[in-house]
C-alpha positions in Angstrom: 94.2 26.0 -80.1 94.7 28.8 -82.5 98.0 30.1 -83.5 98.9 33.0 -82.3 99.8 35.7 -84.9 103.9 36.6 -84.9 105.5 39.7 -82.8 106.8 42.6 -83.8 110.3 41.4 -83.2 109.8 38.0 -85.3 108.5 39.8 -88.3 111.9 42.3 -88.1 113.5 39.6 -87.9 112.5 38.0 -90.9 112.3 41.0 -92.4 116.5 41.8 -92.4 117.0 37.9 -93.1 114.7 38.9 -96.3 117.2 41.8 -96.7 120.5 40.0 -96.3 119.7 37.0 -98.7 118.2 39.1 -101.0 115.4 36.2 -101.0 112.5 36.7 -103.5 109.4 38.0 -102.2 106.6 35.8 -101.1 102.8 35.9 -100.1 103.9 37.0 -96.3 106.3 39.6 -97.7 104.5 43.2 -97.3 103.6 44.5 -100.3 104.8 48.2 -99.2 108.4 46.4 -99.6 107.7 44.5 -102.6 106.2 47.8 -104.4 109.2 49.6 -103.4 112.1 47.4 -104.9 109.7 46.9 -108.1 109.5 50.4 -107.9 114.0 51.0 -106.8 114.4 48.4 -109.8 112.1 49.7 -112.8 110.6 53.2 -112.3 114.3 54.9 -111.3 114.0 58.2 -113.6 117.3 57.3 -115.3 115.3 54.2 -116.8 112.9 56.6 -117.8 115.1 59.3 -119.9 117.3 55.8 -121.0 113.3 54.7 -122.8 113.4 58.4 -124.0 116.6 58.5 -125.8 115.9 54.8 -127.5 112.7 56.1 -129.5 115.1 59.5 -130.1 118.0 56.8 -131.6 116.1 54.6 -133.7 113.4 57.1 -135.0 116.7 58.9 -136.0 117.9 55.8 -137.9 115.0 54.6 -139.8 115.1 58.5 -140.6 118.4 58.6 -142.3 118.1 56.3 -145.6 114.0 58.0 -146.3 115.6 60.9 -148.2 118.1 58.6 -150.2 115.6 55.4 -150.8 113.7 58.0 -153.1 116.4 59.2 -154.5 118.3 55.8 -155.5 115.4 54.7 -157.1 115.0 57.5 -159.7 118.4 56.5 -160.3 118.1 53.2 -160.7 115.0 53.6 -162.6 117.1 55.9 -165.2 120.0 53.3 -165.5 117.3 50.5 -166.8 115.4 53.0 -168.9 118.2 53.6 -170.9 119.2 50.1 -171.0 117.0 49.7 -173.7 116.6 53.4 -175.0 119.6 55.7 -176.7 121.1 58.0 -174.2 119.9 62.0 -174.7 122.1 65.2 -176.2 124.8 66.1 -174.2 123.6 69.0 -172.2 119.7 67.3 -171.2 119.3 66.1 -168.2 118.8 62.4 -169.0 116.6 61.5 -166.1 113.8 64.1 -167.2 112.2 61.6 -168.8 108.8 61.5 -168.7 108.3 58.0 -168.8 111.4 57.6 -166.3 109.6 59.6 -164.0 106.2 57.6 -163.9 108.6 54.4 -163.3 110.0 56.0 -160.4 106.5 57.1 -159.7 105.7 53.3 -159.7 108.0 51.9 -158.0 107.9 54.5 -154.9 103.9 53.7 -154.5 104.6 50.3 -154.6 107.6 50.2 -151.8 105.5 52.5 -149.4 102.3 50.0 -150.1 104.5 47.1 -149.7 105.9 48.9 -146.2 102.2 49.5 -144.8 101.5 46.3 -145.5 103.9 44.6 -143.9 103.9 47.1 -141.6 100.5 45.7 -140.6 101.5 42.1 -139.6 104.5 43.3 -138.0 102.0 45.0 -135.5 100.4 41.8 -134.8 103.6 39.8 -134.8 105.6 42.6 -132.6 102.3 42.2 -129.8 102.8 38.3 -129.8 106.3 38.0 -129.4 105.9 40.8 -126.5 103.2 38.3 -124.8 105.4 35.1 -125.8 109.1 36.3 -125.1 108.9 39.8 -123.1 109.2 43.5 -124.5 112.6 43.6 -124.1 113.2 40.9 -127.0 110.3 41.7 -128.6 112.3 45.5 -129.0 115.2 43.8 -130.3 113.8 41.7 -132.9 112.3 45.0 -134.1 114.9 46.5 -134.5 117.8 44.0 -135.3 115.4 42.8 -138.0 115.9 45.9 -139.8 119.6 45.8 -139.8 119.2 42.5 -141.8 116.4 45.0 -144.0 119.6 47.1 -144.7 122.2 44.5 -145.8 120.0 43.5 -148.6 119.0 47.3 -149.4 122.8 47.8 -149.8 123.4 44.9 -151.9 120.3 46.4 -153.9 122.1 49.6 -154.3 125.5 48.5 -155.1 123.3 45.8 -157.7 121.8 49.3 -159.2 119.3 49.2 -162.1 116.3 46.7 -162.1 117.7 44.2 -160.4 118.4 46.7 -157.8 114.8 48.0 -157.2 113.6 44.4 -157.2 115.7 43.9 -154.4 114.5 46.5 -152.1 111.1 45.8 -153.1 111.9 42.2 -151.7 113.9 43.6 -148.9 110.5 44.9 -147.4 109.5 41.3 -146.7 111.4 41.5 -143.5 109.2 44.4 -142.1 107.1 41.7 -140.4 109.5 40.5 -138.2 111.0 44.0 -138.0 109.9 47.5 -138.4 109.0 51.0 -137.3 105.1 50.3 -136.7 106.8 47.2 -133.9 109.2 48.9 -132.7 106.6 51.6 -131.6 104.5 49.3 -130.3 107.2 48.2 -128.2 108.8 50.8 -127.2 105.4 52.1 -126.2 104.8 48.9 -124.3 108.3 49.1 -122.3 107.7 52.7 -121.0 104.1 51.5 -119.7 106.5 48.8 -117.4 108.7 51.3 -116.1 106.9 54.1 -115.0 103.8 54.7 -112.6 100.3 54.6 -113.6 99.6 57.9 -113.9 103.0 58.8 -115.7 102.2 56.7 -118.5 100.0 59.0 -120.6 102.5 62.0 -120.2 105.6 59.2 -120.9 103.9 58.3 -124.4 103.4 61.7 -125.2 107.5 62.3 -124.8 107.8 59.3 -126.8 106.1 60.6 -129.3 108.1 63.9 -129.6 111.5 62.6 -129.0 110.7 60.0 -132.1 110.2 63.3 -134.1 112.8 64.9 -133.2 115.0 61.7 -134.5 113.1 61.9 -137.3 113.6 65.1 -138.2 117.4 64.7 -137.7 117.9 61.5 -139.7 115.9 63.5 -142.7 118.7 66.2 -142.6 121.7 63.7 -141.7 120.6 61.4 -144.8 120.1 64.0 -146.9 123.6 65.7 -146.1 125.7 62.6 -146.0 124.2 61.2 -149.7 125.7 64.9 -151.0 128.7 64.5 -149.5 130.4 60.7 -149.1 127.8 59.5 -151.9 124.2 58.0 -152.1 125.4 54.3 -151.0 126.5 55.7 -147.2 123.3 56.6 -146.0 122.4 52.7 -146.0 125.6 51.8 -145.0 125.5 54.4 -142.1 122.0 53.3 -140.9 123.3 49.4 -140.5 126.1 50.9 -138.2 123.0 52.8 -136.3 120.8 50.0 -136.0 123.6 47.0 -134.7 124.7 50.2 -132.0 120.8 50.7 -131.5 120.7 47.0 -130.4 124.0 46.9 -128.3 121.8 50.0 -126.3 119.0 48.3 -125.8 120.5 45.1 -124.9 123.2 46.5 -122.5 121.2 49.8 -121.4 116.9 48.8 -120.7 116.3 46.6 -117.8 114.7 43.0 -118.6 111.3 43.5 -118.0 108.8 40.3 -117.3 104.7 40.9 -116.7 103.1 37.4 -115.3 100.0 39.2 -116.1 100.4 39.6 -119.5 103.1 36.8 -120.5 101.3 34.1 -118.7 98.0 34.7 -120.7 100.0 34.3 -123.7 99.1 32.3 -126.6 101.4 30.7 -128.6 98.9 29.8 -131.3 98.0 31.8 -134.3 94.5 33.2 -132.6 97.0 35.1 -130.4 97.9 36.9 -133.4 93.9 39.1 -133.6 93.7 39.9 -129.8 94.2 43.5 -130.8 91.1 43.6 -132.9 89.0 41.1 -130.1 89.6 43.7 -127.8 86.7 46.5 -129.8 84.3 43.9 -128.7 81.9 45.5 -126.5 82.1 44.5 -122.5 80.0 43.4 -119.7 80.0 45.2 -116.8 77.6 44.7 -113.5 76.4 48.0 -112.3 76.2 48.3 -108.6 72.2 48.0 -108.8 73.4 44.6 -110.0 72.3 45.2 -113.4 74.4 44.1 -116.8 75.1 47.2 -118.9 77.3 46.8 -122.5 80.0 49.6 -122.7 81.0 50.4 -125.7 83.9 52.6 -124.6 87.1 50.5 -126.1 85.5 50.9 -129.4 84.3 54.3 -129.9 87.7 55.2 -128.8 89.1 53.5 -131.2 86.9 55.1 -134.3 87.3 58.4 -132.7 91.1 57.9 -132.8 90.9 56.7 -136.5 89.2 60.0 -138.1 91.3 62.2 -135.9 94.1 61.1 -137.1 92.5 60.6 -140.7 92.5 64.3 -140.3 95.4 64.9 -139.0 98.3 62.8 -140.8 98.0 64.1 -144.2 98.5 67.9 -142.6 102.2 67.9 -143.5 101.7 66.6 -147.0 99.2 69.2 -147.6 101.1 72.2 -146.2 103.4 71.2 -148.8 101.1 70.9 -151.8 98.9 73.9 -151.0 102.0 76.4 -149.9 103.6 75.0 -153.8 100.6 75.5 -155.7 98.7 78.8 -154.1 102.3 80.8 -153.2 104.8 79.5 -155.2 107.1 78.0 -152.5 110.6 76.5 -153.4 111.9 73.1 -152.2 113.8 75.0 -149.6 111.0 77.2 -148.2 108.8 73.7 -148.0 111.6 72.5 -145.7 111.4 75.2 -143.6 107.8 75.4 -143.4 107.6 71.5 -142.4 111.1 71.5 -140.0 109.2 74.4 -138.0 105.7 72.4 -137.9 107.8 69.0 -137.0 110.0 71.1 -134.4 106.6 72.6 -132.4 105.3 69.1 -132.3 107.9 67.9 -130.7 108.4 70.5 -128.3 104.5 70.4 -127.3 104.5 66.5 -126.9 107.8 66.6 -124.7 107.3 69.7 -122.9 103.9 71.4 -122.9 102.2 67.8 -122.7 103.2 66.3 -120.1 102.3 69.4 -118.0 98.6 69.8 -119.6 97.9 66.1 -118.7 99.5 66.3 -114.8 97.4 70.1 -114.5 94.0 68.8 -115.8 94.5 65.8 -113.7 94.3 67.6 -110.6 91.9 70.2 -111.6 89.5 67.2 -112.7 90.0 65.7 -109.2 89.5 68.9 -107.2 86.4 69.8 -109.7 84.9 66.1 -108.5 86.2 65.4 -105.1 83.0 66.2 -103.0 80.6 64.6 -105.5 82.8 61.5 -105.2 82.7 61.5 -101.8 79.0 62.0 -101.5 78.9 58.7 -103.8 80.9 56.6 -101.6 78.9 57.7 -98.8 76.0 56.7 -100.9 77.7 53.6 -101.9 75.2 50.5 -101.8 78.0 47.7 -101.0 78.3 49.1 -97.6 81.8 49.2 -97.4 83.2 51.3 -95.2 86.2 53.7 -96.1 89.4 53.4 -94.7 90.2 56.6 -92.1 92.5 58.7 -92.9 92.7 61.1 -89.9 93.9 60.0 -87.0 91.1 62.0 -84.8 88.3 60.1 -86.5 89.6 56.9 -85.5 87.5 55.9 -82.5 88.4 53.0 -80.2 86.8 49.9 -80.5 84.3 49.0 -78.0 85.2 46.5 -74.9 81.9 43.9 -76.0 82.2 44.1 -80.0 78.8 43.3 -81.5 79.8 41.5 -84.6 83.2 40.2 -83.8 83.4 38.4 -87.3 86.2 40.2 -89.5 84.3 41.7 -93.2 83.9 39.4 -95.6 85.3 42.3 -98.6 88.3 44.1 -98.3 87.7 47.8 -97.0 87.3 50.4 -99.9 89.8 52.9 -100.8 89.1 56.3 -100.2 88.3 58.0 -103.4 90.7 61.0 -102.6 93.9 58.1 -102.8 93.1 57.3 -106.6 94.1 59.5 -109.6 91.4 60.3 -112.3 92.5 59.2 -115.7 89.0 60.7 -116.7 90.8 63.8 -118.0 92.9 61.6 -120.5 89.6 60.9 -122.3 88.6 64.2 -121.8 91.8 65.5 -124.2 91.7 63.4 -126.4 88.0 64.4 -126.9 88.5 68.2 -126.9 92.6 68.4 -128.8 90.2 67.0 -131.9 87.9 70.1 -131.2 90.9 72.5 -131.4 92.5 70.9 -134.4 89.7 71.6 -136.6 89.5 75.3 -135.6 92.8 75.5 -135.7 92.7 73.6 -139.1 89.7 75.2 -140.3 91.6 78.5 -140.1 94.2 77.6 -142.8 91.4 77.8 -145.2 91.2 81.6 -145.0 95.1 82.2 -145.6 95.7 84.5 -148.3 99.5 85.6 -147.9 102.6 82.7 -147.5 103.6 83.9 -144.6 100.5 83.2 -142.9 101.6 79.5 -143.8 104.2 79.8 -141.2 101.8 80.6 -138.8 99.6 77.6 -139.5 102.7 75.5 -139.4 103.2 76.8 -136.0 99.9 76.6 -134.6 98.9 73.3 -135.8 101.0 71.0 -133.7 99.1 73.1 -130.3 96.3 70.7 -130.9 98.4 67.5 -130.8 98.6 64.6 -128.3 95.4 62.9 -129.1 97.5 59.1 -130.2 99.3 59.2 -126.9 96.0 60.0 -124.7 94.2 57.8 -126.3 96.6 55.3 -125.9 96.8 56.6 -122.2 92.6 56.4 -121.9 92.7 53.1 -123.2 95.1 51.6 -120.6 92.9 52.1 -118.0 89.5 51.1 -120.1 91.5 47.1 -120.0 92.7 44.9 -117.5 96.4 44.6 -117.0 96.5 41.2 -118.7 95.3 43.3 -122.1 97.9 46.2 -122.0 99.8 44.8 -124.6 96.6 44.3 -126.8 95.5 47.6 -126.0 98.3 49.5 -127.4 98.6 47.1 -130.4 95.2 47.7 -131.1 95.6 51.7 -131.0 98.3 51.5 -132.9 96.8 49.6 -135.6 93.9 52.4 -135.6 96.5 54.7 -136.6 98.3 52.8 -139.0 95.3 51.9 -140.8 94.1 55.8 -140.7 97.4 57.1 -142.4 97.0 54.7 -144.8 93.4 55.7 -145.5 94.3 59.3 -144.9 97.1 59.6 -147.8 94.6 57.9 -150.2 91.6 59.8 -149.4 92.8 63.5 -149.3 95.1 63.2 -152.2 91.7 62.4 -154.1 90.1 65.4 -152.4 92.9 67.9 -153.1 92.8 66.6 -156.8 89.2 67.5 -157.1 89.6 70.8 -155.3 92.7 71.7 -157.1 90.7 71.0 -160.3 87.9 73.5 -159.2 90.6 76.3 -158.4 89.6 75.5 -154.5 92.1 74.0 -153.0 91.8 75.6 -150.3 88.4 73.6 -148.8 90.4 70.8 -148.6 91.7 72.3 -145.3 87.9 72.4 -144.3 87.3 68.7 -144.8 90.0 68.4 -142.6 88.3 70.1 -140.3 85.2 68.3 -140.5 86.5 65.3 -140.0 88.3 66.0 -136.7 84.5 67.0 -135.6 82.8 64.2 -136.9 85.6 62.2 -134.6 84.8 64.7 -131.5 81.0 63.9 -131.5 82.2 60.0 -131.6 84.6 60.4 -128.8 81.5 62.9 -126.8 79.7 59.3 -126.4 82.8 57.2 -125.1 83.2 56.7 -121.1 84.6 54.8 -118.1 82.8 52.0 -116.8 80.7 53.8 -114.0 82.1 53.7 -110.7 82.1 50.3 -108.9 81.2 48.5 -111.6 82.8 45.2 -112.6 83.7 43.4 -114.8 81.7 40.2 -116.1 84.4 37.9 -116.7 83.3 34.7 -119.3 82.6 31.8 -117.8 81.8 32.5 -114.2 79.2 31.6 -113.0 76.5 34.6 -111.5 78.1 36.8 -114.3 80.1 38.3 -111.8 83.6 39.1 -112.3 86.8 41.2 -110.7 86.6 44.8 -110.2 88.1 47.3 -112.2 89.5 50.8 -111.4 86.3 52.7 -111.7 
């Protein structure tokens, strides 16, 4: 005899024992009331604004010894020169020394080289640890590890001379366990986990702009304590700032744990190049039952990687150009990069957010009825669940297929957010950065510089959309590789970016046209628009051919 199903009462019943034992929930638990503690536990706002004001802390602490590090260098560069060299007149500035200078020169490539490269294992090694150990510790390893980073750059500085510089150059070492291209990663990852789905493109944006305005600020503050207390308290302030930035995180950010990501982990060392695996094109069955290969993780990330080619060396060039063409100071260079840094942070915090949440909803009014007409037309002949309560009809006394549906029944297409308008930003913000780039090339007075500066940072937002667009390209199991391997796109494209257009400003310069550098700027944001015009969502009820089942099928994505 079959069992029959519990009452209402039973179920209330074990739904307040539930409550009072605070027991964890299980397969007959609803999942309304599981969603809803995940949801009372993790996505509270004040976790949000608590995720906010960690990138704001740290960015301002990895900030505050960039202006110094320079600086100590040329000075320990001039204590070994003259070492070995008689000291200068009284009255000449012994450090204006040309060969001093190219030492300093030197040394200054070869610690931001050693830091990008570093830099890029620490993005693999940041993405394991989050898979092996959780985001929370993998966020404190990335930034305790630079506390360590600063007790040997103070026992560098105090050291002074050569032996000084060979000791920050070593100190760099411990970027792969811990360091700003991780921490990001990370801190990227953790506000993925505490916020909805469709906040996450919006929340990385905010990211973004709150890490430049700690930037920003640690520039000043290092700059302004060196002058005043003396050049060894920058480092010695920025250890105090990363052991408080770890004492926040650890008593502050909830302890976050993903099965679907941390159970996939692999502890081996092929763990380690899951961010690259995941540009490998994908199977997907179409709903004619056809395999189609999209492409769409990949051409996202080479559209990504010339847009911000184009875009990184911007602030560099403001200052080269604005120096050479209308004779601005070190002072009026501040200005003119403190305004562009300021409006990019304002846009990415403010204005961003509101673009994404806007175009969303005009992109889902602009496509309702032709969805609607598809899942009408859908050939899987599942029916959509009723919304209105008049169109629900009562069933029939003799039922002529008692059997319940094999499938689950199909969401209607008006419950579910596009994210289509994510891709579609990051897409057009390239478009707009050109023009907007393209126009600095005509500028022919300094304070139209000021203007640029200002204008410029209206076109940003394409790393945190694409970021956003790629989240919802990959399974959940893959979010973690997903952002590592966006992140890595950038890192490498800053790198390439510094090297490339100093080359091209060189050549320019040389020709008296500086100014078309500014238009191969803008070319290059194009060139990655008409990449991104060819990248796309899986089309709509697709799936996914997972390796080795068999029939090629595989689990259904969002599409």
């Amino acid at each position: 005899m079959a069992l029959s199903p519990p009452s209402h009462s039973d179920s209330s019943r074990k739904l307040s024992l539930a409550s009072t034992f605070h027991s964890a929930p299980t397969e007959t638990s609803p999942l309304l009331e599981r969603n809803r503690s995940r949801a009372e536990v993790l996505w509270h706002s004040s976790t949000v604004y608590r995720v906010l004001f960690t990138s704001f802390l740290v960015s301002l602490s990895f900030g505050v010894t960039q202006v110094p590090l320079i600086y100590v260098i040329g000075v320990m560069t001039c204590d070994e020169h003259y070492k070995t060299h008689a000291l200068p007149p009284l009255g000449v500035d012994r450090c204006r020394v040309n060969s001093i200078e190219a030492g300093t020169a030197r040394a200054v490539a070869l610690l931001g080289a050693s830091t990008t490269f570093f830099g890029v294992f620490n993005l693999f090694f940041t993405g394991w640890t989050m898979k092996a150990i959780g985001v929370k510790k993998a966020l404190l390893i990335s930034v305790f590890f630079p506390a360590v980073r600063l007790v040997v750059q103070n026992l560098g500085v105090e050291t002074g001379a050569g032996w000084g510089i060979t000791i920050i150059q070593l100190s760099q070492i411990i970027t792969v366990v811990g360091g700003p291209v991780g921490y990001l990663l990370a801190l990227n990852s953790f506000a993925t986990e505490v916020v909805e789905p469709a906040e996450r493109t919006a929340t990385l944006g905010r990211l973004t702009g709150c890490s430049m305005f700690g930037t920003s600020l640690g520039f000043l503050a290092g700059g302004l304590i060196g002058d005043i207390w003396g050049i060894i308290w920058p480092f010695r302030v920025t250890l105090v700032l990363f052991l408080l930035c770890c004492l926040y995180i650890w008593l502050c950010l909830p302890t976050i744990h993903n099965p679907e990501v941390e159970s996939k982990a692999s502890i081996s060392l092929s763990g380690f190049f899951d961010p690259i695996r995941l540009f490998a094109p994908t199977k997907w069955t179409l709903q004619t039952g056809r395999v189609q290969k999209q492409y769409g993780v990949l051409l996202l990330g080479i559209g990504t990687f010339l847009g911000v080619l184009a875009t990184s060396y911007i602030p560099t060039l403001l200052q080269m150009y604005s120096t050479d063409i209308f004779g601005f100071t070190t002072s009026a260079n501040g200005l003119l990069i403190s305004i562009n840094s300021l409006i990019r942070g304002l846009f990415l915090t403010l204005a961003f957010p509101l673009i994404i949440s806007s175009g969303r909803t005009w992109l889902d009014a602009r496509n309702h009825t032709a969805r609607e007409a598809k899942l009408a037309a859908s050939e899987t002949g599942i029916p959509a669940l009723p919304t209105d309560p008049n169109t629900i009809a009562a069933a029939p006394d003799g039922m002529e297929n008692p059997q319940e549906p094999i499938e689950p029944p199909q969401p209607r297409g008006d419950q579910e957010q596009s994210y289509h308008f994510d891709l579609q930003f990051t897409k057009y913000s390239l478009i707009v950065d050109g023009l907007l780039t393209g126009l600095a090339t005509f500028t022919t007075k300094g304070w139209q510089m000021y203007l640029i500066a200002v204008a410029l940072p209206l076109a940003s937002g394409t790393g945190p959309s694409a970021k956003g667009t790629v989240l919802q390209m990959c399974p959940p199991e893959q979010r973690t590789d997903a952002l590592s391997a966006i992140s890595l796109v950038e890192l490498l494209a800053r790198l390439g970016s510094t090297s490339l257009f100093g080359l091209v400003f060189s050549g320019f310069a040389q020709m008296g046209q500086s100014h078309l550098t500014f238009a191969v700027n803008a070319a290059i944001a194009v060139v990655g628009f008409g990449v991104l015009v060819f990248a796309r969502f899986p089309p709509y009820g697709s799936r996914r051919v997972v390796e080795g089942e068999e029939g090629g099928g595989g689990r259904e994505e969002g599409t």
